[in-house]
C-alpha positions in Angstrom: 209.0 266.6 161.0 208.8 264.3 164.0 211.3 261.4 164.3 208.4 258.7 164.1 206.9 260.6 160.9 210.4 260.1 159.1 211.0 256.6 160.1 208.0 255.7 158.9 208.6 257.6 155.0 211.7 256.2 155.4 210.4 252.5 155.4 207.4 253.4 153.3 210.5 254.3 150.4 211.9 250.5 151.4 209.0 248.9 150.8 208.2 250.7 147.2 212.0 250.9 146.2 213.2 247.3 147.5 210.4 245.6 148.8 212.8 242.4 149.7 214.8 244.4 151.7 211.9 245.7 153.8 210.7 242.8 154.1 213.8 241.2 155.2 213.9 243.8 157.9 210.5 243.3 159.7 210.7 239.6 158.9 210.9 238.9 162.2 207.7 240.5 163.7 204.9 238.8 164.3 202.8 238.0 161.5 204.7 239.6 158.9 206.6 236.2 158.1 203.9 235.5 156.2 203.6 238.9 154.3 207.3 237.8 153.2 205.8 235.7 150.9 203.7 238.3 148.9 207.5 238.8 147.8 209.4 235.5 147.9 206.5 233.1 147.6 204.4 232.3 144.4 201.8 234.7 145.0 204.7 237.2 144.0 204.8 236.7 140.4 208.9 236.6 140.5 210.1 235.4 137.0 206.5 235.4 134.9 207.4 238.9 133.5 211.1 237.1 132.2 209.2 233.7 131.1 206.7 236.2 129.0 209.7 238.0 127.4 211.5 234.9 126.4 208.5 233.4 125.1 207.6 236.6 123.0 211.1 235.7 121.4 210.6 232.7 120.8 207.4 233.9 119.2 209.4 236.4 116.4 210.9 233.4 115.2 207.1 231.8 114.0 203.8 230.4 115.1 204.5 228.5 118.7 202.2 226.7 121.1 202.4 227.9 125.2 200.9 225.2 127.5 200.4 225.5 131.4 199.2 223.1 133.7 195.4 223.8 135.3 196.3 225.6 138.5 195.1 229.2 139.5 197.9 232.1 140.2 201.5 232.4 139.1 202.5 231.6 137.0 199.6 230.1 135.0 197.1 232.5 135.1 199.5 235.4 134.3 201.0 233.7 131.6 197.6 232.9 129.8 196.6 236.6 130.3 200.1 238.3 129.1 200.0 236.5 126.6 196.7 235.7 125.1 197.0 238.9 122.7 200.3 237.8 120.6 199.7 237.0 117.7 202.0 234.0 117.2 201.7 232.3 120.5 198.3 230.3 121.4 198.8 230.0 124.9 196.5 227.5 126.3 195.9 224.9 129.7 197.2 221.2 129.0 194.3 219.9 129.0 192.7 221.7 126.1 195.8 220.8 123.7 197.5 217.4 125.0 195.9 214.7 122.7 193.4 217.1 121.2 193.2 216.8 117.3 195.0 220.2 117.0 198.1 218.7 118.7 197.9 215.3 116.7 197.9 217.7 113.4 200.4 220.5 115.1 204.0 220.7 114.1 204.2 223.7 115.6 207.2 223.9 118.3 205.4 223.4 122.0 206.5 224.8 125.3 205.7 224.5 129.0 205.5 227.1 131.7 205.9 225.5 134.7 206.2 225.6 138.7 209.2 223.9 139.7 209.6 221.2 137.8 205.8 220.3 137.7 204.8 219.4 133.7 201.2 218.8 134.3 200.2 216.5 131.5 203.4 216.3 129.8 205.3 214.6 132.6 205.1 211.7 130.4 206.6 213.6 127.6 210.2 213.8 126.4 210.6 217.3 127.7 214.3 219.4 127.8 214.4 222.8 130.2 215.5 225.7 128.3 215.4 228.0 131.4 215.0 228.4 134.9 213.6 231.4 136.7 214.9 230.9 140.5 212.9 232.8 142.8 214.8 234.9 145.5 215.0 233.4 149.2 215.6 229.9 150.5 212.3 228.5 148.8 214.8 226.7 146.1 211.7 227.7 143.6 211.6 228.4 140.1 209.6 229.0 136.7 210.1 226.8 134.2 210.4 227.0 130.4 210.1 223.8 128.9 210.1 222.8 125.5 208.4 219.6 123.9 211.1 217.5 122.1 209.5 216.9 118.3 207.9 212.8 118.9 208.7 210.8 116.0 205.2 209.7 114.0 204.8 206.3 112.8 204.7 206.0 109.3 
């Protein structure tokens, strides 16, 4: 095996085994500064898969609400499809539940999935952060999990 031939396994088994790292080493060529961000930017999908599981156990404890603001991508669009088969979550845009008649009835606890600290419709809303998913890099990014703090009907 040829020197080339092993240099290139051996970056092929960076880019599958630490695909930061990899791309932390060819950063600096041209054009792949913006291939960085399939694993630092947004379009990575860093923190959706840890936002799912907490929600899922938040979900063993009862019936709960997931909202996202309308946007396309991560981590909206994989949120809605992770978890639009559990059985306790109804996981649904902001705009289909905020001031619907199912959230005027709804005591059911409500949480937000956000992108930084971006709450869509609720940004009017008494709203506390229960975690933060910081994405890698210098982007200072991170998926939110928000919960809706119970408003106070007037009787």
């Amino acid at each position: 095996m040829g020197l080339g031939v092993a240099m290139n396994v051996a970056l092929v088994g960076v880019m599958v085994v630490a695909p930061r790292v990899f791309f932390g080493m060819v950063e600096w060529l041209p054009g792949m500064k913006a291939e960085a961000g399939q694993v630092k930017g947004w379009v990575s999908g860093y923190g959706v898969r840890e936002v799912v599981e907490d929600i899922r156990g938040l979900a063993r404890q009862g019936p709960i609400v997931v909202l996202v603001r309308v946007d396309s991508g991560n981590p909206e669009d994989a949120v809605l499809l992770w978890l639009r088969s559990e059985k306790n979550v109804l996981a649904v845009y902001d705009w289909e539940y905020v001031g619907s008649e199912m959230d005027q009835a709804d005591r059911l606890p409500v949480y937000f999935v956000s992108r930084d600290g971006n709450l869509g419709m609720l940004e009017d809303e008494l709203m506390e952060l229960v975690k933060r998913y910081d994405k890698p890099g210098e982007s200072g990014g991170y998926v939110g999990l928000w919960k809706r703090e119970k408003r106070i009907e007037p009787e």
